[in-house]
Structure formats: structure tokens, C-alpha cells
N, C-alpha and C positions, 0 to 999 in steps of 0.2 A: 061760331063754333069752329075748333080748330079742326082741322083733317089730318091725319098721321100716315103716311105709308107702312105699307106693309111690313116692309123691312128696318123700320122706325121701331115698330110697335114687336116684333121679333128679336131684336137689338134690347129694348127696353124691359121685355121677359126674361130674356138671359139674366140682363145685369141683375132683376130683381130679386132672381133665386139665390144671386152670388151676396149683395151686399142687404138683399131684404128689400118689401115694398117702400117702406115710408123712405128709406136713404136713397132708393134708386127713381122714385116719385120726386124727392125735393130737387137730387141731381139734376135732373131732365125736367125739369119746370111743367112737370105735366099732373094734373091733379091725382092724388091720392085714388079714388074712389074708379076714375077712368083704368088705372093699371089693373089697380083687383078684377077688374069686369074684363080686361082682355087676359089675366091670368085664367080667370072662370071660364070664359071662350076657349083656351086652349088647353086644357083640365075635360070641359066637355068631348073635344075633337077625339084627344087621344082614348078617350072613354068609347065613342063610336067607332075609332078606327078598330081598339080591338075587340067591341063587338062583331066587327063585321069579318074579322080575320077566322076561317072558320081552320086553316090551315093547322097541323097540330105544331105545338114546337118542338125544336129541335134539341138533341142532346145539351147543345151550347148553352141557347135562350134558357133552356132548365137550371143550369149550372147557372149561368150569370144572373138570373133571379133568384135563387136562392142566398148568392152572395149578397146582393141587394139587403134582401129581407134580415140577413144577420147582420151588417152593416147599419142597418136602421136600427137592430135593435141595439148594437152597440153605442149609436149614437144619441140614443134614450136613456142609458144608462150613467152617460154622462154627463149628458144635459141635466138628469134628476140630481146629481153628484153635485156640479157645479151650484146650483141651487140652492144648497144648504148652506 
């Protein structure tokens, strides 16, 4: 079983958001299945982290998520576009 560092396995999330699982999987010789599950791990973390932030946000974090949220939704819009 191979062992990956931490900063391996942090390096190999990045890339996978940028170029996708299975291209950033075959890049990195690392199985398919192990990336998903440490995507899933760090999907979970950041899901606790902001459980546990009881702090309220700030003007900013309001603004910058809300841009998010139109942002995704523009990029849904194109994606459904592309498609046809």
C-alpha cells in the first residue's frame, strides 16, 4: 500500500479541481477511487470547520459569497448551453 504525504495528497486536490479527477488521477499515477475519498475527506473537514465557526460573518465573507453563488449560477447556465 502506497503512503502519500500530506502535502502530496493537498497538491493532488488542487490539481483535481483544476483539470478534473480522472485527468489529475491518471497524471499522478495514483488510483482513481483513492483521490475521490481524499476529495470526500476534505469536503467533510471544511463542512466541520464551518459547523463549528459559531462567529458571525463579516460584511466582506457576505459579499464574497454571494458573488460565489451568482458565479455558480452563471456557470450552470453555461455549462446547460454548452450541452446542447
Amino acid at each position: 500500500m502506497t503512503q502519500y504525504t500530506k502535502e502530496f495528497r493537498e497538491q493532488a486536490i488542487l490539481l483535481s479541481d483544476e483539470i478534473g479527477v480522472k485527468k489529475a488521477a491518471e497524471q499522478l499515477g495514483v488510483v482513481y477511487s483513492t483521490l475521490v475519498d481524499w476529495r470526500k475527506r476534505r469536503s467533510t473537514m471544511r463542512k466541520k470547520k464551518q459547523n463549528v465557526s459559531s462567529e458571525p460573518l463579516t460584511e466582506r465573507e457576505k459579499q464574497l459569497m454571494k458573488e460565489i453563488a451568482e458565479l455558480k449560477d452563471a456557470m450552470s447556465f453555461f455549462v446547460k448551453d454548452r450541452r446542447k
